[in-house]
VEXLOTI-811023 format. One record per residue (C-alpha): residue in one letter; z, y, x. Coordinates in nm, 4 decimals, padded with zeros to 6 digits, always signed. Each point is the difference from the previous one (the first is absolute). Layout:
BEGIN
 type        Z        Y        X
    A        Z        Y        X
...
END
This chain:
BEGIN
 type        Z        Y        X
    X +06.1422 +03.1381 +04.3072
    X -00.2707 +00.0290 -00.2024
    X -00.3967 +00.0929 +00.1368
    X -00.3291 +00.0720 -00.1833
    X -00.3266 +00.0679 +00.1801
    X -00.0537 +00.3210 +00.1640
    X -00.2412 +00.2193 -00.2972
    X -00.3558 +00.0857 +00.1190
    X -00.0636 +00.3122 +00.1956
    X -00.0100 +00.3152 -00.2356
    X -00.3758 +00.1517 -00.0018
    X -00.0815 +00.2464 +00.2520
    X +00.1950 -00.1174 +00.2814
    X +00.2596 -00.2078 +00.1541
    X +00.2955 -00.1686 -00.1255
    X +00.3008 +00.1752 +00.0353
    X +00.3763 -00.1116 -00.0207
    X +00.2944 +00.1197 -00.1282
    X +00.3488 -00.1283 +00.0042
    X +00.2562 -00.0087 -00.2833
    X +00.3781 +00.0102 +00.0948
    X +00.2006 -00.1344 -00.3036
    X -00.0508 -00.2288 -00.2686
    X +00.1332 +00.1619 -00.2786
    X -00.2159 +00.1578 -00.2660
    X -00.0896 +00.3499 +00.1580
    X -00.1348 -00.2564 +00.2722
    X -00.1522 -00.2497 -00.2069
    X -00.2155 +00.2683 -00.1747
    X -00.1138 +00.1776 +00.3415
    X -00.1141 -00.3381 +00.0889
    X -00.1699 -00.0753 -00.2770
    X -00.1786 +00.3486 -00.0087
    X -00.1013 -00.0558 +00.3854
    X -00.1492 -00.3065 -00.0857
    X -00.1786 +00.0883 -00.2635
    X -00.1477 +00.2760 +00.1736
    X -00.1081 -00.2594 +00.2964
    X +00.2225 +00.0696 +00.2256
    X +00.1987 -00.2971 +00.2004
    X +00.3280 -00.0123 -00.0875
    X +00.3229 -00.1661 +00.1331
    X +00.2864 +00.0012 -00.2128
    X +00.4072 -00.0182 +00.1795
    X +00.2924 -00.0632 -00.1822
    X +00.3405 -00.0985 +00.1553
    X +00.1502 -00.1939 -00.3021
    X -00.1561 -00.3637 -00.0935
    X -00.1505 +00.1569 -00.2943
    X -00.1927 +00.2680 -00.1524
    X +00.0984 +00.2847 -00.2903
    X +00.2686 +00.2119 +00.2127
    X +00.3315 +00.0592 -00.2687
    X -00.2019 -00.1588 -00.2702
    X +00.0835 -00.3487 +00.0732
    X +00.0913 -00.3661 -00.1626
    X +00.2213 -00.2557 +00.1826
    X +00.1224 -00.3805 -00.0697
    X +00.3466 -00.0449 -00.1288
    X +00.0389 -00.3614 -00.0471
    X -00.2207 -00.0508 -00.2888
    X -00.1132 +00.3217 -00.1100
    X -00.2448 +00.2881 +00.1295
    X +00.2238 +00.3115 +00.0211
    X -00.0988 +00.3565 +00.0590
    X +00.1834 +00.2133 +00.2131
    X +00.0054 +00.2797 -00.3019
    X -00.1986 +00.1068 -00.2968
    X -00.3064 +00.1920 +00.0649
    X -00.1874 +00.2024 -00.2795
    X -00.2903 +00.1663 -00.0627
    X -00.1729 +00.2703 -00.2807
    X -00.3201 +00.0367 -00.0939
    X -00.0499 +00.3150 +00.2165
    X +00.0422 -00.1836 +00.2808
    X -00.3802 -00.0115 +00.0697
    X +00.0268 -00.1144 +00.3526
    X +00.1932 -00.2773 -00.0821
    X -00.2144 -00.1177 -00.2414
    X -00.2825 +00.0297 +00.2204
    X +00.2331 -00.2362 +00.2600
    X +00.0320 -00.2513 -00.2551
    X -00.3777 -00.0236 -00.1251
    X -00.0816 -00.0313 +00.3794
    X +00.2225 -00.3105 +00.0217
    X -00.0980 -00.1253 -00.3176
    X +00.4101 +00.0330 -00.1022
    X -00.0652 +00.2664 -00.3336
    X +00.0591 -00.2895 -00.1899
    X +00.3165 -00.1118 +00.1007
    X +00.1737 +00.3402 -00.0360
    X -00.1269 +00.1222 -00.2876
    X +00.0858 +00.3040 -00.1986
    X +00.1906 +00.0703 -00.2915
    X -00.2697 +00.0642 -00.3143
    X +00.2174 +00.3225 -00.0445
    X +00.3446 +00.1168 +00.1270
    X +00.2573 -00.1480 -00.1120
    X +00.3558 +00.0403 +00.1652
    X +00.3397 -00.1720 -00.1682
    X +00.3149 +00.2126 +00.1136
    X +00.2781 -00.0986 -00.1025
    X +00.3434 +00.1743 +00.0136
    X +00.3568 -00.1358 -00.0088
    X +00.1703 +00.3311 +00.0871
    X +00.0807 +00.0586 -00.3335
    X +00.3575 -00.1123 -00.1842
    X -00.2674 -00.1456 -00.2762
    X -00.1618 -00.2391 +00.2519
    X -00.3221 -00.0629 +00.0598
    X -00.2726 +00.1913 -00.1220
    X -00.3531 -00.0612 +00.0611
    X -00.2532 +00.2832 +00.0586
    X -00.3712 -00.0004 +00.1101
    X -00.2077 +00.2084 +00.1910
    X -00.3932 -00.0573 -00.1121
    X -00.2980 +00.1655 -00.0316
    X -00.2459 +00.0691 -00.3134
    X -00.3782 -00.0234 +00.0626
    X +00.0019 +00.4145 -00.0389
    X -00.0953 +00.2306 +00.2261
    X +00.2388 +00.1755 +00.3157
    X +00.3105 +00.0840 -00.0967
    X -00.0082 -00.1045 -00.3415
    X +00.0056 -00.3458 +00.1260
    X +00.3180 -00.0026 +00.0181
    X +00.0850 +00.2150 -00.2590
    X +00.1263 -00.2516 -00.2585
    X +00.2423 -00.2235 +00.2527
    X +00.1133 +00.2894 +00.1427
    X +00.1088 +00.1199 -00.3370
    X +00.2150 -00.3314 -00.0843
    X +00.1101 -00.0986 +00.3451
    X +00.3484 -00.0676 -00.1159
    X +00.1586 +00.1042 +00.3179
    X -00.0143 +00.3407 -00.0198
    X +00.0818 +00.2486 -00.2361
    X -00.2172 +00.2437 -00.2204
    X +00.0483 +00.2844 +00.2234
    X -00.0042 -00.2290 +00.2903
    X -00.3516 -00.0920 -00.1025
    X -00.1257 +00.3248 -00.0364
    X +00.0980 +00.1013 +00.3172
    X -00.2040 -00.2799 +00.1515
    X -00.2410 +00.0778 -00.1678
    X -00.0288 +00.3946 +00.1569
    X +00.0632 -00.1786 +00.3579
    X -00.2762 -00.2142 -00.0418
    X -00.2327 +00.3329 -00.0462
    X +00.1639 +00.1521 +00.2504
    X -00.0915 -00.2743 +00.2454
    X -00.3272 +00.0053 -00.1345
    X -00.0553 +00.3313 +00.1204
    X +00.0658 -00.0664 +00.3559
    X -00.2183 +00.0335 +00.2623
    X +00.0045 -00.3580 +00.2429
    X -00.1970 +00.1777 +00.2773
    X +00.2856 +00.2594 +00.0413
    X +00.2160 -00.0596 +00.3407
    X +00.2836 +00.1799 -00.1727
    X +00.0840 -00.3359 -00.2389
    X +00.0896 -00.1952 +00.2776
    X +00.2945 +00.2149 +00.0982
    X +00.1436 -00.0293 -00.3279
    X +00.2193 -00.2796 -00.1100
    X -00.0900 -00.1689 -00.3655
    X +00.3305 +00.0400 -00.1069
    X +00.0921 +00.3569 +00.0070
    X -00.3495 +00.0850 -00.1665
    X +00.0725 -00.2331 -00.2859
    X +00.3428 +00.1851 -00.0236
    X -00.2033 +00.3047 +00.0360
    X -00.2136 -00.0902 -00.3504
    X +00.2830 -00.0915 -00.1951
    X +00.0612 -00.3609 +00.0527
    X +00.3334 -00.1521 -00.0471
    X +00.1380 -00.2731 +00.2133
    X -00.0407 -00.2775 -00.2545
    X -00.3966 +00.1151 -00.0258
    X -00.0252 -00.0684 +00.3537
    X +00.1533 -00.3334 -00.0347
    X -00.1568 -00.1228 -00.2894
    X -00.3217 +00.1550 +00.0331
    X -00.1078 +00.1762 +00.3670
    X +00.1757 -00.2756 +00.2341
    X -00.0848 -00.2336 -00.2072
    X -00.3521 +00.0345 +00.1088
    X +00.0832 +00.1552 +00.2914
    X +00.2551 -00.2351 +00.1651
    X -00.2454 -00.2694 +00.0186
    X -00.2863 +00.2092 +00.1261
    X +00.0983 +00.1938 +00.1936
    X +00.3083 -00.1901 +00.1250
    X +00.2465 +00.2844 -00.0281
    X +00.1754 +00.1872 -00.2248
    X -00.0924 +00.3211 -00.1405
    X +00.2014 +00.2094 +00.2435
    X -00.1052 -00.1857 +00.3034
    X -00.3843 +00.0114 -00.0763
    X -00.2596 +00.2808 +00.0896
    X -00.0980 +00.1499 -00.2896
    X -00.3684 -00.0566 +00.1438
    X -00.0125 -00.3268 -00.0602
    X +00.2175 -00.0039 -00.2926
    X -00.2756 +00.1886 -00.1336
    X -00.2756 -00.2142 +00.1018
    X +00.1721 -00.3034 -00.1484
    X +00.0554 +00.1607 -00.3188
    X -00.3327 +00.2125 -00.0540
    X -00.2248 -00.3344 +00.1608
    X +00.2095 -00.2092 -00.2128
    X +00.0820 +00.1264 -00.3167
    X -00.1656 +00.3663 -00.0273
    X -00.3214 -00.0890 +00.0748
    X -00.1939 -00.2758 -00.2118
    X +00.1593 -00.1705 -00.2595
    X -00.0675 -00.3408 +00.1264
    X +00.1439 +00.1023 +00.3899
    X +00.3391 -00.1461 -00.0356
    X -00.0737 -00.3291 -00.1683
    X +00.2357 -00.2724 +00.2527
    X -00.2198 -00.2857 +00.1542
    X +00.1581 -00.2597 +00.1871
    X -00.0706 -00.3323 +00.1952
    X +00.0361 -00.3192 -00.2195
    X -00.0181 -00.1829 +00.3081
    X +00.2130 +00.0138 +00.3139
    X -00.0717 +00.3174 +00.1784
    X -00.0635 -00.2589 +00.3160
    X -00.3414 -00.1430 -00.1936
    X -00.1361 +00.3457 -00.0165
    X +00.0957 +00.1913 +00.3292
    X +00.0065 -00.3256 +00.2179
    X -00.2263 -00.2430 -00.1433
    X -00.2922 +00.1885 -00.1593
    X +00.0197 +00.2820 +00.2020
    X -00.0366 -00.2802 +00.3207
    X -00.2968 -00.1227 -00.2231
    X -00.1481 +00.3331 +00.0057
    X +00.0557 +00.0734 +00.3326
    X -00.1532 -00.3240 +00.1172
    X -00.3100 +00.0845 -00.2387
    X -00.0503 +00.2953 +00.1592
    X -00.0405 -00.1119 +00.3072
    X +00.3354 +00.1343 +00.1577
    X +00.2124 -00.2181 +00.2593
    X +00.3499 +00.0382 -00.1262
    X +00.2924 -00.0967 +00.2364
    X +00.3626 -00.0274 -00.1481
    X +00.2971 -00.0566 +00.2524
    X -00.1348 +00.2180 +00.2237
    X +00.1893 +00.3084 +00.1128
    X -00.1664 +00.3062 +00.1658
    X +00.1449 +00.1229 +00.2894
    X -00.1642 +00.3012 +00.0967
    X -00.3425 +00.1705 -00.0477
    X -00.2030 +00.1944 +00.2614
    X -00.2607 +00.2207 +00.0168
    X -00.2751 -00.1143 +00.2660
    X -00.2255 +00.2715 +00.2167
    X -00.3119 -00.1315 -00.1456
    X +00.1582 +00.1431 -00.3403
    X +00.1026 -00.3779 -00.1379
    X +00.3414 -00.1062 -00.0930
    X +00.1932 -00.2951 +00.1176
    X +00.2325 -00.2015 -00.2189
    X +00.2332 -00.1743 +00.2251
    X +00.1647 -00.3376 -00.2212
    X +00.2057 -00.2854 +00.2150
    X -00.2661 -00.1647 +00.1883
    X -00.3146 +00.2174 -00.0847
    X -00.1358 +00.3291 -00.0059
    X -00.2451 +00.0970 -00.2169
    X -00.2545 +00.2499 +00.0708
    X -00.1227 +00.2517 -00.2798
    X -00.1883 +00.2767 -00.1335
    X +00.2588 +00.1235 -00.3109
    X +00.4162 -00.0913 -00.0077
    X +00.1486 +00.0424 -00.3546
    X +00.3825 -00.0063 -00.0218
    X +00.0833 -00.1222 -00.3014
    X +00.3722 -00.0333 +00.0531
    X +00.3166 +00.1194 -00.0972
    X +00.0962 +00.3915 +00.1329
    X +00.2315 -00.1203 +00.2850
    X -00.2814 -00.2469 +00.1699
    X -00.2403 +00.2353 -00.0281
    X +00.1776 +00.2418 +00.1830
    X +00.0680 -00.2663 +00.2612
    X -00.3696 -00.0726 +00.0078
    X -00.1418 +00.3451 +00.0472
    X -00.1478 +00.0618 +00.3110
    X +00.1117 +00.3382 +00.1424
    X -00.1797 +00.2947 -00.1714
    X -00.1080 -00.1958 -00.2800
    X +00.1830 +00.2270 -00.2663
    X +00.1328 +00.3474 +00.0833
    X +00.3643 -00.0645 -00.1166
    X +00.0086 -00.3833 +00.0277
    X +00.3879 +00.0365 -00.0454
    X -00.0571 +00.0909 -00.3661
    X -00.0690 -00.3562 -00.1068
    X +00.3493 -00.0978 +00.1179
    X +00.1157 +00.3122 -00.2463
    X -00.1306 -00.1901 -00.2785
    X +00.2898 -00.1806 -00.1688
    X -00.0088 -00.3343 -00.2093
    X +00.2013 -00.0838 -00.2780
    X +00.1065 -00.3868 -00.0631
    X -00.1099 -00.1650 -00.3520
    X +00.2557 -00.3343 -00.0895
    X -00.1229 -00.2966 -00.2557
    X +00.2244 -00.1907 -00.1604
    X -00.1565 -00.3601 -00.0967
    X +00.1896 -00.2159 -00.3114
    X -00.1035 -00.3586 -00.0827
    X +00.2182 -00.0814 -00.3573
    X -00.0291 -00.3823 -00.1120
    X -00.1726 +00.1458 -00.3706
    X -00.1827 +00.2690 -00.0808
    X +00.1617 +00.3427 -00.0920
    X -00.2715 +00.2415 -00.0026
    X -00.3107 +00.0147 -00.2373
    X -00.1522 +00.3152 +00.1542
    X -00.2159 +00.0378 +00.3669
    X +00.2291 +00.2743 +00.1050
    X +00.1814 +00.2761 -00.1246
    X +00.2035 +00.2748 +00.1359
    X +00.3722 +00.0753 -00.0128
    X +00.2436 +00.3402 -00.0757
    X +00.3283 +00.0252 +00.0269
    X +00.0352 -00.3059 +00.2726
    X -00.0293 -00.0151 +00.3903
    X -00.3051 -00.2448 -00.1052
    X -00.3497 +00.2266 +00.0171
    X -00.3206 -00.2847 -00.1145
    X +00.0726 -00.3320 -00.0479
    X -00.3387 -00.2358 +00.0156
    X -00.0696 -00.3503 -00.1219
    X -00.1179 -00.2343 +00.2972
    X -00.0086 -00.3123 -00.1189
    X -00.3141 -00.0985 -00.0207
    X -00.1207 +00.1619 +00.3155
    X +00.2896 -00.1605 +00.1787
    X -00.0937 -00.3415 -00.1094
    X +00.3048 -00.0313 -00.1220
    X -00.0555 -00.3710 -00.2623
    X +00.3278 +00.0659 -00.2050
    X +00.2748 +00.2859 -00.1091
    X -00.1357 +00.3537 +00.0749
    X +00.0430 +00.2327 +00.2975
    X +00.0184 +00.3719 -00.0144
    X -00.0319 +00.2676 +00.2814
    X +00.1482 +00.3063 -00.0015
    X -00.1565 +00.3237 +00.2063
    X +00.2619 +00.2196 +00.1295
    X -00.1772 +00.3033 +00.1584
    X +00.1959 +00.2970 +00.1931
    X +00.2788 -00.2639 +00.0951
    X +00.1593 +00.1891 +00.3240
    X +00.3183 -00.1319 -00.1540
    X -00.0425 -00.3481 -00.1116
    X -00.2413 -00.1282 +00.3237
    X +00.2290 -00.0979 +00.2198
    X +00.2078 -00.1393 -00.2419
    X +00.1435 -00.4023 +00.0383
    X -00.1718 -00.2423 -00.2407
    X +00.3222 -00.0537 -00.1666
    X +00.1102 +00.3565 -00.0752
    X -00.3596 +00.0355 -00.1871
    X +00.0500 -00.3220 -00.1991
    X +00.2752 +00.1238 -00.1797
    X -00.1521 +00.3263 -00.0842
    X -00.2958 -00.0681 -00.0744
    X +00.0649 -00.3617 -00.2368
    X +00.2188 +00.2372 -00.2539
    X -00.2549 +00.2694 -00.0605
    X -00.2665 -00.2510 -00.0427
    X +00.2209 -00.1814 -00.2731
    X +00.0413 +00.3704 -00.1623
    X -00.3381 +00.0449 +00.0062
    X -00.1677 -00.3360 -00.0956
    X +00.2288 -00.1873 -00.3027
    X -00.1446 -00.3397 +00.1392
    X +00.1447 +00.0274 +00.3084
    X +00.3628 -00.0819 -00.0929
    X -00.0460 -00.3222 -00.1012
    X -00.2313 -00.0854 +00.2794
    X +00.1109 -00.1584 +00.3548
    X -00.1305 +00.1714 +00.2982
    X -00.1596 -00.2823 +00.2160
    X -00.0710 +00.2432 +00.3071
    X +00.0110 +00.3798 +00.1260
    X -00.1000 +00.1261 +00.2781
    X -00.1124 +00.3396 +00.1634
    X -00.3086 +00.1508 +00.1653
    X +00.0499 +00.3024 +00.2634
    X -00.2886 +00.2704 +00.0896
    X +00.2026 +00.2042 +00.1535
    X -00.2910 +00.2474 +00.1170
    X -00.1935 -00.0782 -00.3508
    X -00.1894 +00.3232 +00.0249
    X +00.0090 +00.3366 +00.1415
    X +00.2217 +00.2378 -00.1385
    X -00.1426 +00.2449 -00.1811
    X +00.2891 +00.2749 +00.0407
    X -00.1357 +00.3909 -00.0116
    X -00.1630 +00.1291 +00.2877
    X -00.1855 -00.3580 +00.0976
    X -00.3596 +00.0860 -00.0892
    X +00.0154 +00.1715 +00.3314
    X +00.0682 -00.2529 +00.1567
    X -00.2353 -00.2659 -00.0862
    X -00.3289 +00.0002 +00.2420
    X -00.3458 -00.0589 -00.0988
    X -00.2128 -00.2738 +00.0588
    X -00.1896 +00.1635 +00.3045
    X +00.2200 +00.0638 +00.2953
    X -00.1133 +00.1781 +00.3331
    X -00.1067 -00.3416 +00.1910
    X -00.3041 -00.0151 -00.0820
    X -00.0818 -00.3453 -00.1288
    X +00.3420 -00.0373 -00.1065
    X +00.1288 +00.0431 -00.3920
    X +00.3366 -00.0536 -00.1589
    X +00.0319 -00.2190 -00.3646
    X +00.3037 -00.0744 -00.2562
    X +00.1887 +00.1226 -00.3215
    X +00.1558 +00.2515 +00.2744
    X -00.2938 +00.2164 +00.0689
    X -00.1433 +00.3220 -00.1701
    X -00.1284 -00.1867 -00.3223
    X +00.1559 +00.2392 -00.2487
    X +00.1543 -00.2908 -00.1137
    X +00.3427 -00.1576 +00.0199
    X +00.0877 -00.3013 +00.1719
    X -00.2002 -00.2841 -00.2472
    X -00.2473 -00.2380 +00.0168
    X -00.2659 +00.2348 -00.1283
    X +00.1438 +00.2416 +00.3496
    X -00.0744 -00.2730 +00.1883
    X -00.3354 -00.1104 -00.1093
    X -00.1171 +00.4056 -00.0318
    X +00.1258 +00.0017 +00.3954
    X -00.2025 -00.2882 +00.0826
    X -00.3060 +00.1677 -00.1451
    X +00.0540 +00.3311 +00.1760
    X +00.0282 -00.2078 +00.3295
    X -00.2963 -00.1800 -00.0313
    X -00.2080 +00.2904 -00.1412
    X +00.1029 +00.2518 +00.3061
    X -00.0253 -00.3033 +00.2416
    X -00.3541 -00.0837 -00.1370
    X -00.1166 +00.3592 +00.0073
    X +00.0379 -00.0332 +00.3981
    X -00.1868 -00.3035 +00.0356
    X -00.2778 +00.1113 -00.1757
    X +00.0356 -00.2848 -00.2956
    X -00.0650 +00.0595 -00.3343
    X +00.2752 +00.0075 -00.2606
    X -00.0319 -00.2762 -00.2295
    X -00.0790 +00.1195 -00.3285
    X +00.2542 -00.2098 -00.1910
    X +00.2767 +00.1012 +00.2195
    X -00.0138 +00.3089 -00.1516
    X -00.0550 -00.0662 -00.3939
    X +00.3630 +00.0366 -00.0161
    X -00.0230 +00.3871 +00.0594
    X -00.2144 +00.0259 -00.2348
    X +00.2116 -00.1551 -00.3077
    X +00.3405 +00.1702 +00.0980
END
């Protein structure tokens, strides 16, 4: 448990309170917003830690992340989070993208391509690695190239693109299946956490117009140099404690009431706490099992919102067998391997993670089984590995990693506001336009806080929303 002193009373009248239910980032942000606005905020989270999924843990020696998170330079909210922690500096961005792929599909071996950008404007930004990425052909290219446009062209405010799967409009625009490998899932995979065919063309679009369409500095890859525990636990607890808010972790809500007088209660093992705002900033399923009755009209639409499981697979060698950060792989069950080393704390050898997004098949699988398919595409893909000895390798589950973001799911994902008045819903889950990411999450926390301070008659704190402003 942490606790900070209560923040003076806003100007022009009383105090008021607001609870946050879940530690993760959506809640971490609405917390911080609250507080900054004046209002007196207690913080809830059930696990003995902040930062949600994005998480460190001890394993003997080392710090270990349970996965790989990224971030791009659109990701404005994010950014935002990490300046307000005083984090930017620990996951800092690339000067300009820069993505190794490398493919050992074909009978010649391996073959290194790379997906960058030029400082010219949008699209010709791409223009030049486009036109020597080595794993597609001339006409494979080309076609791209007209799909891009195409994609270009869409309209993200249209309801229609969320029926739609990726996949078939790719096929639709001339896109063969090794395009969408090499190119489309590629990107896609990891952002979206599904493959073409399984992903609403919506959000495909988003990801792709936000991302790569849009600026030519958008998808340049930023990621934590520290563990992701130092940023989302540590500093964020900092911040938290700065601002005034009392932050309780190991504490488990078990139900939340609306009172006559137009309060809320937050009922926790041994406590209830009385309140004028509620933000549930929780996975889809405890929400729903939170929501008073009549607090959304369809409440049993969250539980239609499926989640899709993302698996990391962590490596510790005795040497080291990889010169680059990260790179991405074709032709191989392996999607992004990462170096960790340093972050890890690891004093000696080197110890790579690999990101498997979309993994329906491979979650459940045993330790064992994964070990000896994963240790033979590795040595196909890095040279140094063969000569190496594997000192350790282990597996990290998220079997609900995000939402899935199949056709049809913009529907179903609710607003911040809900009917209860007093009462607001946060996480990557909710109507953000976004898909399930860290910059979701943050955005959600910001809508919460915003509709939440509306009601109480705070103002919004101008920083909060710089953010909007830059995207």
């Amino acid at each position: 448990m942490s606790q900070g002193s209560p923040p003076a009373p806003a100007r022009g009248g009383a105090t008021r309170s607001a609870v946050v239910v879940g530690g993760g980032l959506a809640g971490i942000t609405a917390a911080l917003a609250l507080a900054d606005a004046g209002v007196r905020v207690t913080l809830l989270e059930g696990r003995p830690r902040l930062g949600g999924l994005a998480f460190s843990f001890q394993r003997g020696g080392l710090t270990v992340d349970n996965g790989q998170h990224v971030y791009l330079r659109c990701c404005t909210a994010y950014r935002w989070f990490l300046d307000r922690i005083e984090g930017a500096a620990l996951a800092p961005l690339q000067d300009r993208l820069d993505v190794p792929v490398v493919d050992v599909a074909k009978p010649e071996g391996r073959r290194l391509g790379r997906l960058r950008r030029d400082p010219l404007p949008v699209p010709l930004h791409l223009g030049r690695s486009l036109a020597a990425y080595p794993h597609l052909s001339l006409a494979e290219r080309a076609a791209v190239g007209r799909a891009a446009l195409a994609l270009k062209g869409l309209d993200l405010a249209d309801p229609a693109l969320d029926t739609q799967d990726f996949g078939s409009w790719l096929a639709a625009h001339g896109q063969s299946a090794r395009a969408v490998e090499a190119l489309w899932d590629l990107v896609g995979v990891a952002t979206l956490n599904a493959v073409a065919g399984d992903a609403s063309l919506g959000l495909a679009a988003m990801v792709f117009k936000t991302g790569l369409l849009s600026d030519p500095g958008a998808a340049d890859i930023g990621w934590a140099r520290v563990p992701l525990g130092e940023l989302h636990d540590r500093l964020a607890r900092k911040a938290l404690d700065s601002a005034g808010v009392r932050t309780e972790v190991r504490t488990r809500v078990t139900s939340v009431s609306l009172n006559e007088n137009g309060t809320w209660s937050v009922q926790v093992p041994g406590e209830n706490l009385e309140t004028d705002a509620v933000v549930l900033a929780v996975p889809q399923r405890e929400a729903h099992a939170l929501l008073p009755p009549g607090a959304l009209d369809a409440p049993g639409r969250l539980l239609e919102i499926g989640t899709a499981p993302i698996l990391n697979v962590h490596v510790i060698y005795d040497r080291k067998v990889l010169a680059r950060p990260f790179f991405a792989a074709l032709g191989t069950p392996v999607q992004w391997v990462f170096d960790r080393t340093h972050a890890s704390g690891l004093p000696r050898g080197q110890y790579l993670a690999l990101s498997q997004s979309a993994a329906q098949d491979e979650i459940d699988a045993p330790v064992a089984e994964l070990r000896e398919r994963y240790l033979p595409e590795l040595e196909r893909l890095i040279p140094g590995t063969r000569a190496a000895v594997v000192e350790d390798f282990f597996v990290t589950r998220e079997r609900t990693a995000t939402f899935a973001p199949t056709p049809g799911v913009g529907r179903l994902r609710p607003g911040a506001r809900t009917k209860a008045p007093g009462l607001y819903l946060a996480g990557a889950w909710t109507a953000t336009g976004w898909p399930a990411t860290m910059e979701s999450a943050v955005r959600s926390g910001v809508s919460a806080a915003d509709a939440a301070l509306s009601a109480l008659g705070r103002p919004r704190p101008r920083h909060l929303f710089e953010f909007e402003e830059a995207a």
